[in-house]
C-alpha positions in Angstrom: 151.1 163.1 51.0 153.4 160.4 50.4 152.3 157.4 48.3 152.1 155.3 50.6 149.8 157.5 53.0 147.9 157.9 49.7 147.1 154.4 49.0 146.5 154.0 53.2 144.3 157.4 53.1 142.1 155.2 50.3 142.4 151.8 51.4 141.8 152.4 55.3 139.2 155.3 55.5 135.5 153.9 56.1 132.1 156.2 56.8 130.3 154.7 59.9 127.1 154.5 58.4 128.2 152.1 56.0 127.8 149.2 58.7 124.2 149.1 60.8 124.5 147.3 64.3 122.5 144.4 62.9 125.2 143.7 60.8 128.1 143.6 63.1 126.4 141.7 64.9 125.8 138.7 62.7 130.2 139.5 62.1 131.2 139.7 65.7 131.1 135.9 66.8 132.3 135.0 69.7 134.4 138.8 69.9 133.4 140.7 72.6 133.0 144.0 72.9 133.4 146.6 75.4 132.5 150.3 75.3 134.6 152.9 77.5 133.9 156.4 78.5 136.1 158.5 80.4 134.3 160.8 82.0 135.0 163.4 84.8 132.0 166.2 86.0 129.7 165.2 83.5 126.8 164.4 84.4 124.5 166.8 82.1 125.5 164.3 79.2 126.9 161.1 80.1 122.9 159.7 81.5 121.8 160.1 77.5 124.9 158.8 75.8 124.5 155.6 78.4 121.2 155.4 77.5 121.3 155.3 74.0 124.0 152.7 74.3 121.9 150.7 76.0 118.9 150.7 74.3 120.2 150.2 71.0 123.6 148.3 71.1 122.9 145.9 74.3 119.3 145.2 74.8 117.6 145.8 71.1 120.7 144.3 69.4 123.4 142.3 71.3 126.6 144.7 69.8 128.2 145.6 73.1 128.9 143.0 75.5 129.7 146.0 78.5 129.2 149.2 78.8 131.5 150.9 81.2 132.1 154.1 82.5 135.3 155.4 84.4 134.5 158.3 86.6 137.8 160.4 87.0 136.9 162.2 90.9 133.9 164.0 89.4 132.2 166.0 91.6 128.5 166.5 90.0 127.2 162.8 90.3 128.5 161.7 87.4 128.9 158.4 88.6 125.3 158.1 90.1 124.0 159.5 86.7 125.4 156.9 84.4 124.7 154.0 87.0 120.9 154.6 87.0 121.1 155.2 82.8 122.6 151.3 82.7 126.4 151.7 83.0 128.7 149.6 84.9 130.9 152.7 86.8 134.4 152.0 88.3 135.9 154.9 90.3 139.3 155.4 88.9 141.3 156.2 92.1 139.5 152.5 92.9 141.4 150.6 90.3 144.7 149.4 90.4 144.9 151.5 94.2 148.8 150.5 94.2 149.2 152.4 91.3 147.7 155.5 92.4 145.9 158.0 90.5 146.8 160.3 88.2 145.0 163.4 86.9 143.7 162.7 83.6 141.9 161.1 80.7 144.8 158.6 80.0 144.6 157.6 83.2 140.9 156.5 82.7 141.4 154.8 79.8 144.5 152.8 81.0 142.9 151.6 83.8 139.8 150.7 81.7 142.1 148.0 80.5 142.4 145.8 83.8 137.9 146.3 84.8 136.9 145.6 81.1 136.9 142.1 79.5 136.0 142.9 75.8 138.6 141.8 73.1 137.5 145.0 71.3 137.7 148.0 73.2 135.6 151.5 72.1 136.5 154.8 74.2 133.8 157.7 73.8 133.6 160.2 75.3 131.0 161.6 77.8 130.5 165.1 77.0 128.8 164.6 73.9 125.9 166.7 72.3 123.8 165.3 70.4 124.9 162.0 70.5 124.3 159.2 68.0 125.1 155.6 68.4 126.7 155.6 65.2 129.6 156.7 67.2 130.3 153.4 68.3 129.3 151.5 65.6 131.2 153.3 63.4 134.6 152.7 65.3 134.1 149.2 65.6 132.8 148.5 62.1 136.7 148.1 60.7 138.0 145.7 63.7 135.0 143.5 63.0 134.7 143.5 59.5 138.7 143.5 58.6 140.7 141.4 60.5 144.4 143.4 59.4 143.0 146.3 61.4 144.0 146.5 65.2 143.1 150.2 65.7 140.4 152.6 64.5 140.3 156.3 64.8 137.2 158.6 64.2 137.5 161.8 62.3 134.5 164.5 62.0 133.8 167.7 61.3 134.1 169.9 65.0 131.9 173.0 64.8 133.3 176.1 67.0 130.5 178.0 68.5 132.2 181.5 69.0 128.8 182.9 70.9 126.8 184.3 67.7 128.0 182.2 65.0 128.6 178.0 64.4 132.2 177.7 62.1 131.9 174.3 60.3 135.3 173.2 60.7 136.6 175.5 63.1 136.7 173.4 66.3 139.9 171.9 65.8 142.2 174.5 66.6 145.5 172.4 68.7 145.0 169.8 65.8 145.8 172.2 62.7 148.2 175.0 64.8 150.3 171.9 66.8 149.2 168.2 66.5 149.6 167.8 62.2 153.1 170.0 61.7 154.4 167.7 64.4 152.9 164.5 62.9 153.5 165.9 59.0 157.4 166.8 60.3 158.1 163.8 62.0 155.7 161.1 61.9 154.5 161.3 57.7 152.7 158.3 58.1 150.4 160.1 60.1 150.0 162.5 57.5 146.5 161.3 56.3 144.7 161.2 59.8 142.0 164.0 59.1 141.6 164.3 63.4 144.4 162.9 65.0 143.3 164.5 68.3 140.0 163.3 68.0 138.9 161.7 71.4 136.6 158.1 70.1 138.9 155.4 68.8 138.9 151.5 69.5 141.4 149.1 69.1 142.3 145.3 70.3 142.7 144.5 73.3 146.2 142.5 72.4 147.4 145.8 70.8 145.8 148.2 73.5 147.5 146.5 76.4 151.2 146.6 74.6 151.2 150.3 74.1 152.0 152.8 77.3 149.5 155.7 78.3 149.9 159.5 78.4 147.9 160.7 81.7 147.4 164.8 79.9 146.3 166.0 76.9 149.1 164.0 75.2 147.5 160.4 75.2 145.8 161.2 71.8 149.2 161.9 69.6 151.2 159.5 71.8 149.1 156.6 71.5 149.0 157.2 67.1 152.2 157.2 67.4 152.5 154.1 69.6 150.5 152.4 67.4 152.3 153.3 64.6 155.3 152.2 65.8 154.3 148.7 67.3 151.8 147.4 64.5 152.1 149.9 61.4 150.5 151.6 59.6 147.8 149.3 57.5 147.2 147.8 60.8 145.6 151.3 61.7 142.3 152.6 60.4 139.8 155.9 60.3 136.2 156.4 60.2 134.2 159.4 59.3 131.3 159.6 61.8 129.9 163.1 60.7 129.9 165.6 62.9 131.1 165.5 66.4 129.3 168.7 68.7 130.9 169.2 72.3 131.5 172.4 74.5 134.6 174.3 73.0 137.2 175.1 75.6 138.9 179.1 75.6 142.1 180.2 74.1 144.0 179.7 76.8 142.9 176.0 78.1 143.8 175.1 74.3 147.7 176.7 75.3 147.7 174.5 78.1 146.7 171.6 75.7 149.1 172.6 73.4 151.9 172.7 75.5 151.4 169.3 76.5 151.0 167.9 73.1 154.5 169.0 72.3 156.0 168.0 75.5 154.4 164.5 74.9 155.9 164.7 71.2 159.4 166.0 72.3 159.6 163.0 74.9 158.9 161.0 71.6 161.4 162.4 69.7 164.1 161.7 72.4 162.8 158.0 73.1 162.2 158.2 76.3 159.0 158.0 78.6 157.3 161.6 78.9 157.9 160.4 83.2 161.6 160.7 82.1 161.0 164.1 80.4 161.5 168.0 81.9 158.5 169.7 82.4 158.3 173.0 82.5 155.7 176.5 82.7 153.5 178.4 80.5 152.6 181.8 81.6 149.6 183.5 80.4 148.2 186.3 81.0 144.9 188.1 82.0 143.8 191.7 81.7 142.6 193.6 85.3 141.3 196.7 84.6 144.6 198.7 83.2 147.2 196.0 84.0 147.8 192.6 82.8 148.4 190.0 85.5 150.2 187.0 84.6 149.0 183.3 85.9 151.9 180.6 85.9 150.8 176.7 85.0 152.7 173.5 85.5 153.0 172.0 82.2 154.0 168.3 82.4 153.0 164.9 81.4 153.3 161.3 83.0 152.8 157.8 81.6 151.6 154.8 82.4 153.5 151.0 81.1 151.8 149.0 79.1 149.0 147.2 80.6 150.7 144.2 80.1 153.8 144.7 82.4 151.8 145.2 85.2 151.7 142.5 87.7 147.4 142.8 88.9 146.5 142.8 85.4 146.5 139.0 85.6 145.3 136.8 88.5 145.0 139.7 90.8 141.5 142.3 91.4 141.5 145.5 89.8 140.1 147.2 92.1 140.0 148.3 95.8 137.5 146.0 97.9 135.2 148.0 100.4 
């Protein structure tokens, strides 16, 4: 790594556990605090990962000021689920209904921004195993304990469950094969981010609503570079929060991630808006009996403005009213 990246890699890396809620609590002060999760179809984990946000970091000790979750046209009752565990649940096609709605997790978390008051915002996501509420204390341990920081990313271990075994380290698959060439070729700042894919990260509301969002799989390396690019690099942070267990997704739903990572990336590279950029296909292909059969996907990306160009953000509701 460069020098610089060196001295940021030793300077701006932090382990959650070394903060306990209690004591971010005494350092919050008038901040508030919000807590996002994005979540589409899943209600077998989002009731726990509410609940223990609850319990622990609203009503035993006054950390999180709301606790919202965006529910992205589930179909499962995931909505219903993290209502009766103690969320506050918008419906994304509900906010910003002039807008639209576009498929996707950056979608969730840009309209997050205009049904969430916090000056600190958290996003975690809902499909979660396991979940600990270090998560989120560990992501917003750096924004209230340094004030040069603006935005926090998590980093982990991701194990890969292959069916018979558990590989440590082997869950991050895009990140090594696509996401760190691109970011060590073009971006070396980046360089020291040990998960730059990684899907918990927090950052200030003043900085979250200047930065645009990627609807796909692209939001992740877009918004680090966003970041990068509008505040700098000491004004970015990661935390180690251990070990992060979620389902694994198939080869070929990782393509299909991949593709849009790069797309995101090339759009980047030109300096233009990925809405600007060509999309295109990825072919893959699936074995039937003796033959292979190949199975076409549109591969494209869209992106939302910053939050703070956007008329309703200010003096207008969010939301549709019934």
């Amino acid at each position: 790594m460069r020098q610089d990246v060196q001295e940021w890699f030793a300077t701006r890396s932090f382990h959650g556990r070394q903060w306990s809620a209690e004591q971010l609590c005494l350092r919050k002060g008038g901040t508030r605090v919000s807590v996002v999760l994005p979540a589409r179809d899943e209600a077998e984990t989002v009731g726990p990962i509410v609940t223990a946000l609850r319990r622990e970091l609203m009503e035993d000790v006054a950390l999180i000021d709301e606790l919202v979750v965006i529910d992205s046209d589930s179909t499962d009752g995931t909505g219903a689920v993290a209502a009766a565990a103690g969320a506050r649940v918008h419906r994304q096609d509900e906010i910003l209904p002039a807008h639209g709605n576009v498929p996707g997790k950056g979608e969730a978390l840009w309209k997050s921004l205009a049904v969430t008051t916090g000056d600190v915002l958290a996003f975690v996501d809902a499909d979660l195993r396991e979940f600990d509420t270090h998560f989120a204390v560990g992501l917003l341990g750096p924004l209230l304990t340094e004030p040069g920081v603006q935005f926090v990313k998590s980093c982990y271990d991701r194990p890969l469950h292959d069916g018979a075994t558990a590989l440590p380290a082997g869950g991050g698959r895009v990140t090594e094969l696509v996401a760190r060439p691109l970011l060590n070729l073009f971006w070396p700042q980046l360089a020291g981010l040990v998960q730059p894919l990684a899907g918990e990260y927090a950052g200030r509301r003043e900085l979250l609503e200047r930065v645009p969002f990627v609807s796909g799989y692209g939001v992740e390396i877009a918004m680090l570079i966003d970041v990068l690019e509008t505040v700098g690099l000491d004004a970015m942070a990661q935390v180690d929060l251990g070990v992060r267990s979620h389902r694994n997704s198939s080869d070929a739903a990782l393509a299909r991630m991949a593709a849009q990572i790069q797309l995101t990336v090339q759009a980047r590279l030109r300096c233009e808006s990925p809405l600007a950029a060509d999309g295109g296909h990825l072919t893959q292909f699936l074995r039937q009996g003796e033959r292979f059969l190949a199975e076409t996907h549109e591969i494209s990306v869209r992106e939302r403005p910053p939050m703070a160009e956007v008329p309703e953000y200010r003096g207008q509701p969010a939301c549709r009213v019934a």
